[in-house]
C-alpha positions in Angstrom: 6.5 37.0 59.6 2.9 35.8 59.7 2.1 38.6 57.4 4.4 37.8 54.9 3.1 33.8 55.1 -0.5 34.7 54.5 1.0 37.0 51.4 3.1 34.0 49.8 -0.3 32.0 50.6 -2.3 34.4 48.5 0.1 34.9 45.6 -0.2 31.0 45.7 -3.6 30.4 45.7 -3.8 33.5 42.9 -1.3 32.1 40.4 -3.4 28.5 40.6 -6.2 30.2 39.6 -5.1 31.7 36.9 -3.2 28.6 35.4 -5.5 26.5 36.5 -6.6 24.1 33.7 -9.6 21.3 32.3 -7.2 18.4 32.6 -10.5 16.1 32.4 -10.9 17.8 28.2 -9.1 20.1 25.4 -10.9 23.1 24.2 -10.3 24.1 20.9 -11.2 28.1 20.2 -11.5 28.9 16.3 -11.7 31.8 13.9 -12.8 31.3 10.7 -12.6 34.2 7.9 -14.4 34.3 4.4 -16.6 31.2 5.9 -19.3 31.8 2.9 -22.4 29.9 3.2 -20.3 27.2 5.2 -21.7 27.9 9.1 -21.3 24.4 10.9 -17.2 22.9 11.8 -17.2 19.1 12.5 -15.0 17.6 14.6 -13.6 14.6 13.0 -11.8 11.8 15.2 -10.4 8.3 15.2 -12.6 5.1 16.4 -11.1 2.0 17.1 -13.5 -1.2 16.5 -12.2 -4.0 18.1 -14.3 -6.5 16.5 -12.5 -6.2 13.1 -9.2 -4.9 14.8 -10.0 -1.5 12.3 -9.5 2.7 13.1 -12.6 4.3 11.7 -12.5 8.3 11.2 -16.2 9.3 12.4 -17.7 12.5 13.3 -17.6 12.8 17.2 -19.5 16.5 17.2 -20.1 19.8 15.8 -20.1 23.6 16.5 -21.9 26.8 15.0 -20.0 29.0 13.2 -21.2 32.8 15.3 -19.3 36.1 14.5 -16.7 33.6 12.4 -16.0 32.1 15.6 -16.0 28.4 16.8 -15.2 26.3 19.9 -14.8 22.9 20.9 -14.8 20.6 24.4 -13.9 17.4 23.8 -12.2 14.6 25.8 -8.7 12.9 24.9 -6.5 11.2 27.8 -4.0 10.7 25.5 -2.6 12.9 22.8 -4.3 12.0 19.0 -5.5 13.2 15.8 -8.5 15.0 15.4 -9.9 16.6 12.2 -11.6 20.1 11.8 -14.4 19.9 8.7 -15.8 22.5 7.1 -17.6 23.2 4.1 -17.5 20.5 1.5 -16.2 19.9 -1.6 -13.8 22.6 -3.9 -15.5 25.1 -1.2 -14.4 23.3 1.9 -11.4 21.9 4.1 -9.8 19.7 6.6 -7.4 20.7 9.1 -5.5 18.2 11.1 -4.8 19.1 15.1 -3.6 16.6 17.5 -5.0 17.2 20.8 -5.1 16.1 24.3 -6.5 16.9 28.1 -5.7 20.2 29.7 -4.9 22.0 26.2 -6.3 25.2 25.3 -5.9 25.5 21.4 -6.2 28.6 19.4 -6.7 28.1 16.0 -7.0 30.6 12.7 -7.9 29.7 9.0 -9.0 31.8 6.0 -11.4 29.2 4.0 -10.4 31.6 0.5 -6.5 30.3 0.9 -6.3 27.9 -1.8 -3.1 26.2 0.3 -5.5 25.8 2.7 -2.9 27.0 5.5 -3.9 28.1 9.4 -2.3 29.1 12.4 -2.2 27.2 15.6 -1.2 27.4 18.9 -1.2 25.5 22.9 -0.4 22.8 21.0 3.4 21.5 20.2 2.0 18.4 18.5 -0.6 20.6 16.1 2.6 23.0 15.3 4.8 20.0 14.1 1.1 18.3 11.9 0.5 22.0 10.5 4.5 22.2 9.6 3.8 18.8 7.7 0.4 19.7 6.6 2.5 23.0 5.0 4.5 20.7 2.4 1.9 18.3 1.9 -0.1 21.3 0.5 2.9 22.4 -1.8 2.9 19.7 -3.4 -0.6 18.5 -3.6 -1.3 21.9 -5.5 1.9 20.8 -7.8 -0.1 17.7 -8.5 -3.5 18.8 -8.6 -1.9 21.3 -11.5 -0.2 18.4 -13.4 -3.7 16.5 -13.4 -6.0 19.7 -14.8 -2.7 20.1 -17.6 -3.7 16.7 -18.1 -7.3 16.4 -18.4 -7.3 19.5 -20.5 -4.9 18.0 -23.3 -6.9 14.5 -23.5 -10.1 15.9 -24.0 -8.2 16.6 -27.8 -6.8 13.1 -28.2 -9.9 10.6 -29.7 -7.5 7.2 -29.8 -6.3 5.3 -27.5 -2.9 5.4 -29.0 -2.8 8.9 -28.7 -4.3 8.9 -24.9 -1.5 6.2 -24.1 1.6 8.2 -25.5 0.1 11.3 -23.1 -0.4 9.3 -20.3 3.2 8.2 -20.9 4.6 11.9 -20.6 2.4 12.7 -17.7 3.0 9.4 -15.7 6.5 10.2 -14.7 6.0 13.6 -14.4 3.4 12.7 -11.4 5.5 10.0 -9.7 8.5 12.5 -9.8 5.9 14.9 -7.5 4.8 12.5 -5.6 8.8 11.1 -5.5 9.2 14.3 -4.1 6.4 14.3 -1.5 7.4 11.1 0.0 11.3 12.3 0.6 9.4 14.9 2.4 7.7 12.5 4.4 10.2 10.1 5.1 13.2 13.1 6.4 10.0 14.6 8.5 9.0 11.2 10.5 12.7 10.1 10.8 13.3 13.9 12.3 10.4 13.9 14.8 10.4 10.0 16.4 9.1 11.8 19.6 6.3 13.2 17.7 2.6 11.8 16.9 2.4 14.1 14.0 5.2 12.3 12.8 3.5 8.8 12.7 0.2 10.4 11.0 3.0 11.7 8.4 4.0 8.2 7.8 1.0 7.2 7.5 0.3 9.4 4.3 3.1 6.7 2.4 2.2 4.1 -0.3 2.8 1.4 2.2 4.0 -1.1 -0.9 7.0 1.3 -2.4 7.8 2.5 0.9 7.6 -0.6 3.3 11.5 -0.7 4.1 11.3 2.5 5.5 7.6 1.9 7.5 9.4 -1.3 8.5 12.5 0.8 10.3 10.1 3.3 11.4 7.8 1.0 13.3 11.1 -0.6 15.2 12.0 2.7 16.3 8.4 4.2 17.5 8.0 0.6 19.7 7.5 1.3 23.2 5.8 4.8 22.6 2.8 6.0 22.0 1.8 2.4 23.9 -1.5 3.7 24.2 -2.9 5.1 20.9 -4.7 2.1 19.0 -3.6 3.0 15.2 0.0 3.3 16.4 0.1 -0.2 17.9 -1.9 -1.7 15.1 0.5 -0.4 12.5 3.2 -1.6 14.6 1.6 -5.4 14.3 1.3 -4.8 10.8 5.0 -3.8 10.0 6.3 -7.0 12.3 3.8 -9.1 10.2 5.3 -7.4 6.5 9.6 -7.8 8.2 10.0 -11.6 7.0 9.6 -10.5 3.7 10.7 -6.8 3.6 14.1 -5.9 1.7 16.9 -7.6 3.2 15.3 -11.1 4.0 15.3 -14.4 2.3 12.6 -14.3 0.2 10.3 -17.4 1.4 10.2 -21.0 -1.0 7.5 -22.0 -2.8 6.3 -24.3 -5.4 3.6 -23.3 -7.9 1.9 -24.9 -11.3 3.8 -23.4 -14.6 1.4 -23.0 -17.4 1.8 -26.3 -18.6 0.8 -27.9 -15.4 4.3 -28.3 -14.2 5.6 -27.5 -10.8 7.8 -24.7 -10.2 9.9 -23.7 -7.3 11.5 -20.5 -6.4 14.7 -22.4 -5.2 15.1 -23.2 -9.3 16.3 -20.1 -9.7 18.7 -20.2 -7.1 22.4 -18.6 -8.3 20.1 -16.2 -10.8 18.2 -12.5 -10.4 14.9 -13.0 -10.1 11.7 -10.9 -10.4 8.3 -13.1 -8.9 5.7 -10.6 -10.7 2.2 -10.9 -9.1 -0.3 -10.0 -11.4 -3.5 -10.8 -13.1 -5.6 -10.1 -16.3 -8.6 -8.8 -14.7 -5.8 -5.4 -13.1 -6.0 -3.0 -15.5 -2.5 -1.4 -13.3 -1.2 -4.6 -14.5 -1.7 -4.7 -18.0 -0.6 -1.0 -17.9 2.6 -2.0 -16.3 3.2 -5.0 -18.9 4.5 -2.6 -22.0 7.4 -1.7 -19.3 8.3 -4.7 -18.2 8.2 -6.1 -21.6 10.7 -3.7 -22.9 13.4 -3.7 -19.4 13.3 -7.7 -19.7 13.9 -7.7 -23.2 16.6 -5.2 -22.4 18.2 -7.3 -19.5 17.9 -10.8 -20.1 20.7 -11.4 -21.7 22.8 -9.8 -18.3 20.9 -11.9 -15.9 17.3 -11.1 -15.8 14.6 -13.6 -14.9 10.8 -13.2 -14.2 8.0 -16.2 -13.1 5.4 -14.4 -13.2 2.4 -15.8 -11.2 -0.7 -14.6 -12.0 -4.1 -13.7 -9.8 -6.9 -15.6 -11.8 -8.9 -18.2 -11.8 -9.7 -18.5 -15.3 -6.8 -20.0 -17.3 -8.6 -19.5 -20.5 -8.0 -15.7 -19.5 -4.8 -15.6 -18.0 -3.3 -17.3 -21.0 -5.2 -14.6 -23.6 -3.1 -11.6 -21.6 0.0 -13.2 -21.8 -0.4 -13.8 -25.4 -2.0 -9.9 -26.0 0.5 -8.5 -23.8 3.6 -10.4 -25.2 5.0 -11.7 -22.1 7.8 -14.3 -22.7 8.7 -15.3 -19.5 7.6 -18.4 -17.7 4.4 -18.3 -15.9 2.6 -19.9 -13.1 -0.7 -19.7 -11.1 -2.5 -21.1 -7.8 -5.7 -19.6 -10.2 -7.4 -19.2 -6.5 -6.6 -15.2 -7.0 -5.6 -13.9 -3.8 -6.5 -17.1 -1.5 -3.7 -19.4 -3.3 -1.2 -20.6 -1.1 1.5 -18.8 -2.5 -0.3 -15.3 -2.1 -1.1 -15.9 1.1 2.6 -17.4 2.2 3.9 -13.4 0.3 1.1 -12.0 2.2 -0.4 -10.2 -1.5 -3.2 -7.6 -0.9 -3.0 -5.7 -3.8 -1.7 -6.3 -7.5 0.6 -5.6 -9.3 3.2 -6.6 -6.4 6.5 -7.8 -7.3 9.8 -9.0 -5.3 13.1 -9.1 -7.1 15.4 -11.3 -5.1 18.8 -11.7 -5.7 21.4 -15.1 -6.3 21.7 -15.7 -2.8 17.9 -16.0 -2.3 17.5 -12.3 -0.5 15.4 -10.1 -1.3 17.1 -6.6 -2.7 13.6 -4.5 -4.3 10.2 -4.9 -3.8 7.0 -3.6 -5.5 9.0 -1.4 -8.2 7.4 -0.1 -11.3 7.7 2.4 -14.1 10.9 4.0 -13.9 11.9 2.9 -10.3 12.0 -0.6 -11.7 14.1 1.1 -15.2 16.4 2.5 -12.3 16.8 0.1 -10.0 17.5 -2.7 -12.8 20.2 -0.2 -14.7 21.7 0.1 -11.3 22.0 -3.9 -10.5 22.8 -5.1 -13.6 25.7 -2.3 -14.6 27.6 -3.4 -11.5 27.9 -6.8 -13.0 
């Protein structure tokens, strides 16, 4: 009997040794083939600075490339993203692994594969990034395609009439690929809740178009993850953008027409209307006007109205681009650009920005251009 203790004591003690593991770091062991001239792999991480309440992406160290191997040591309580550099420019690329204590993670690349794709392993939160990573590739050599076709064909077109009739082929040709990408996105993070890789998924999405679906995300990730700083701060910023994300009552306000006239949003209750932030000085802006000219010409008559408020400060300016742009619509301006009180009360960073609200006051679309607008306003107005 003693015997046969001190045997299951050995075993024991054996089997610890050998599964032993660094639970103070991860170790990450590379292989790198067709490496070129490129001999040195960064390790790329996430930073938070509280002073400024920001997430920086900073180089946290490096490691030789010998025999077209590499290996990292690198502490990480919790699990997050790192970022493996190497090479730069048309010649290098970035791999994404997520990372924590006590992992051992083996990872292969061939720095020739134009997809840029790898293998990983001892990681289940590397294998679900790399699975996004895998369509995110796909279609950003779909795009990269569509803007060489491009490029090509305008370096034959010398007016700007010309250049504007190509752009308007190739524009929804683009948004339909990255329409496409964002699907992607958007069935991968609502798959994986569980899953970091899924929040640094979401965070690839135009945070204007998409916001309803950030929005539901962020409610459904609360309470995990309660210790990675990028997570919580988008969580903050999602509760901040709710009160006026699809499905609320879009805030009043009252704002100076161009004639120096108050204006309040409640005018137009019992009516569709699109508040248009924009300004003279966005060229985006006056590239969208064309299209918004021709879909409010088109509905008007069933409904339509726009105030559109613009960003300047220079009325002498903002009243040249409504008359060069043709914009018929009433108009109205804080002229304080994005420190007026009704940008600050929508919470405008960027321009164009737009909020179609509907009779009863809530708000139904938000930041909708080219043909999602076309779309979205065929769809409203032929159920009327």
């Amino acid at each position: 009997m003693k015997k046969q203790i001190m045997a299951v004591g050995l075993a024991g003690a054996m089997l610890g040794l050998y599964s032993c593991k660094d639970n103070k770091a991860f170790t990450i062991e590379g292989e790198v083939k067709n490496a070129g001239s490129t001999n040195i792999v960064y390790l790329l991480g996430s930073v938070a600075n509280p002073a400024d309440n920001t997430v920086q992406i900073n180089k946290l160290d490096s490691a030789k490339i010998q025999d077209g191997k590499f290996q990292f040591k690198h502490s990480s309580p919790d699990a997050d993203l790192f970022k493996l550099q190497m090479g730069k420019g048309t010649e290098g690329a970035i791999f994404d692994v997520i990372a924590q204590n006590g992992e051992t993670i083996k990872f292969e690349a061939d720095l020739k594969d134009p997809m840029h794709s790898y293998e990983i392993s001892g990681s289940d939160e590397s294998e679900k990034i790399k699975e996004y990573n895998t369509f995110n590739n796909k279609y950003g050599v779909k795009s990269t395609a569509l803007v060489t076709e491009y490029q090509a064909k305008s370096q034959a077109v010398t007016t700007d009439k010309g250049r504007d009739s190509l752009l308007s082929i190739y524009r929804p040709k683009f948004e339909e690929v990255m329409g496409g990408l964002s699907q992607e996105v958007i069935k991968f993070m609502n798959a994986n809740k569980n899953s970091l890789a899924a929040f640094y998924a979401a965070m690839s999405l135009d945070p204007l178009k998409y916001e309803k679906e950030l929005v539901a995300y962020a409610d459904e990730i609360k309470g995990k993850f309660d210790t990675n700083p990028a997570v919580q701060q988008f969580i903050k910023q999602m509760e901040a953008a709710k009160p006026l994300s699809i499905g609320h009552k879009a805030p009043d306000f009252t704002i100076n027409s161009l004639d120096g006239k108050p204006i309040k949003l409640s005018d137009y209750k019992g009516k569709y209307v699109m508040v248009d932030f924009w300004a003279s000085w966005c060229p985006p802006c006056r590239a969208e006007n064309p299209n918004v000219v021709k879909l409010y010409n088109q509905y008007k008559g069933k409904g339509l109205n726009i105030l559109g408020i613009s960003l300047d400060d220079n009325k002498a300016d903002w009243q040249a681009a409504i008359a060069t742009d043709k914009l018929t619509w009433t108009h109205a301006s804080d002229l304080k650009k994005f420190d007026g009180p009704t940008e600050k009360l929508y919470h405008i960073e960027a321009i164009p920005s737009n909020f179609i609200i509907d009779p009863q006051g809530n708000i139904i679309a938000k930041n909708v251009s080219g043909n999602d607008l076309a779309q979205f306003l065929n769809t409203t107005f032929s159920k009327l």
